[in-house]
N, C-alpha and C positions, 0 to 999 in steps of 0.2 A: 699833716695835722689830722686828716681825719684819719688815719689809720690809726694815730696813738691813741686815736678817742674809742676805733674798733678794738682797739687792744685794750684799751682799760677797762671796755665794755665787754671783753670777753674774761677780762681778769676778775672783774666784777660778778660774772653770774656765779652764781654758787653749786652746789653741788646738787643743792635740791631741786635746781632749774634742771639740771643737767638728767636726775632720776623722772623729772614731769619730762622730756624731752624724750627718754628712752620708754618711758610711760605709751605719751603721745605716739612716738615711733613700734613701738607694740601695738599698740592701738590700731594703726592705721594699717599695719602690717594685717594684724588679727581681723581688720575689715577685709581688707583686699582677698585674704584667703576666702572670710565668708562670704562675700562676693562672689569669689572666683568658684566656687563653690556652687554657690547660689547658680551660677550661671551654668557650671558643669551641669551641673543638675537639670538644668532648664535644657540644656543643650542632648542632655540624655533623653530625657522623656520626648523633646523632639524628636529626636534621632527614630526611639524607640516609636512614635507614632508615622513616620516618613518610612520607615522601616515594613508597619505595617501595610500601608497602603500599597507598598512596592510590592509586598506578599499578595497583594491581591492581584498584581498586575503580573506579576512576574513568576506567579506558579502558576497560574492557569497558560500563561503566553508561553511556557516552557512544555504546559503537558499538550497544549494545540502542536508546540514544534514537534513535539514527540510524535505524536499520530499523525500531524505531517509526511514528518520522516519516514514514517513506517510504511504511509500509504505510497510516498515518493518510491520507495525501495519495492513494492510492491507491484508498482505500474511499471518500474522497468526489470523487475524478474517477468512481468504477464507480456513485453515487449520483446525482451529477447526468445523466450519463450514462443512469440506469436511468427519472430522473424524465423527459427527455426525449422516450424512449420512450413511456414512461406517456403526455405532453400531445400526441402524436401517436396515440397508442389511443383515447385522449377525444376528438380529434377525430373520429375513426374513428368511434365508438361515438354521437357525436352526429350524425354523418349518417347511420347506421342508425336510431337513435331517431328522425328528422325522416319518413326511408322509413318505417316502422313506423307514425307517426301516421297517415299519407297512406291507408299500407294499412288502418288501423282504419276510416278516416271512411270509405274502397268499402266497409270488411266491414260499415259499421254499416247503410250504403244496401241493402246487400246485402241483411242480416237485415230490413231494413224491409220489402223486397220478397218475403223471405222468411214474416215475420206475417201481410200480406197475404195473399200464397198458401195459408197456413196456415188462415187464417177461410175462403179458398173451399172448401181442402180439409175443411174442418169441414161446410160446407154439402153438399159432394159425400156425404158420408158418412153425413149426414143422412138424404138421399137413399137412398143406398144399401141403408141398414139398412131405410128403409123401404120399396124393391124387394124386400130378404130377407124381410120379412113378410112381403106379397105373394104371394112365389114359396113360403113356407113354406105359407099357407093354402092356394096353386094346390097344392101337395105333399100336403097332407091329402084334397083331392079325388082326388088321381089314385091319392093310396093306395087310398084306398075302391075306385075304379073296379080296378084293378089288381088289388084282392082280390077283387072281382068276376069277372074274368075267368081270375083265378086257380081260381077253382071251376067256371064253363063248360067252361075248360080239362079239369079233373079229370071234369068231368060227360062231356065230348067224348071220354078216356081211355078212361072207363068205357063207354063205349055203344061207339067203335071196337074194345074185346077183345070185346063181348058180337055185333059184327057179326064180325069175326076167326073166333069161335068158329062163329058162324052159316055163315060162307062152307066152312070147315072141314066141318061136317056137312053143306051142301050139295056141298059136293066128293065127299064121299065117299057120297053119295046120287047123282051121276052117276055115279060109278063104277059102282054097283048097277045104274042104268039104262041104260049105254053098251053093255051085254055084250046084252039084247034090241036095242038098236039097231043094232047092229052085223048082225044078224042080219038085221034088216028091209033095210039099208042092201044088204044083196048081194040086193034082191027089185027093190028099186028102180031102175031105170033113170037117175035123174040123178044 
């Protein structure tokens, strides 16, 4: 039953229900686009502001990559560059080191010849010390003798003031005597 009533009620509307329907369905079509419209719209001008501010993040954060980059690329050209160097100083440094060995194995011949010398010099000195003995006990003698002569000496002092004194009171005993000679001397013909 209720269908025949949908159906009389749909045989019922008329044609002008039917033109306000397609009206209405325009209508709400022609909203949905302004709408949808309305919204593009909204969605553009977003876009176009999210847009911007990206620009300000996103071209400066690309020109820092940049010089980044450049200065990345630049620290390993001044690295390999630097390492370069380096296996040119090692080569340097290994033919010092090679001269260096060369000169150790003369220094070692060297000091051999040196030890050598060294046991003569031990032997010379040997030697030596025992001239200094030697010459030490020859030094004990000559002291003695030295101190010997050292009191002859003093003994020789003492006797040349006591002839000094002598010739003194002989001087002055010619004197006494010269004054009678002198006397004879004008008797005397020669």
């Amino acid at each position: 039953m209720a269908e025949q009533k949908d159906n009389q009620n749909a045989d019922s509307e008329s044609p002008e229900d039917e033109a306000n329907v397609k009206e209405a369905a325009l209508e709400a079509e022609h909203r949905v686009a302004t709408d949808m419209a309305m919204y593009m719209s909204q969605f553009a001008r977003s876009f176009e502001a999210s847009a911007r501010r990206w620009e300000l993040v996103v071209y400066p954060s690309m020109l820092a990559f940049i010089i980044l980059a450049a200065y990345g690329f630049f620290l390993i050209y001044k690295l390999t560059d630097d390492i370069g160097k380096i296996t040119v100083q090692m080569g340097d440094i290994q033919h010092s080191m090679v001269n260096i060995n060369k000169n150790f194995s003369s220094t070692t011949n060297n000091m051999n010849t040196v030890a050598k010398n060294m046991v003569k010099i031990t032997g010379y000195m040997k030697q030596m010390s025992q001239d200094i003995k030697e010459q030490n006990a020859a030094m004990g003698a000559i002291v003695i003798t030295v101190r010997d002569m050292n009191e002859s000496v003093d003994s020789m002092a003492y006797t040349m003031h006591h002839m000094s004194y002598d010739t003194r009171v002989m001087g002055r005993n010619m004197e006494d005597v010269s004054g009678p000679m002198r006397f004879m001397n004008d008797f005397m013909p020669w």
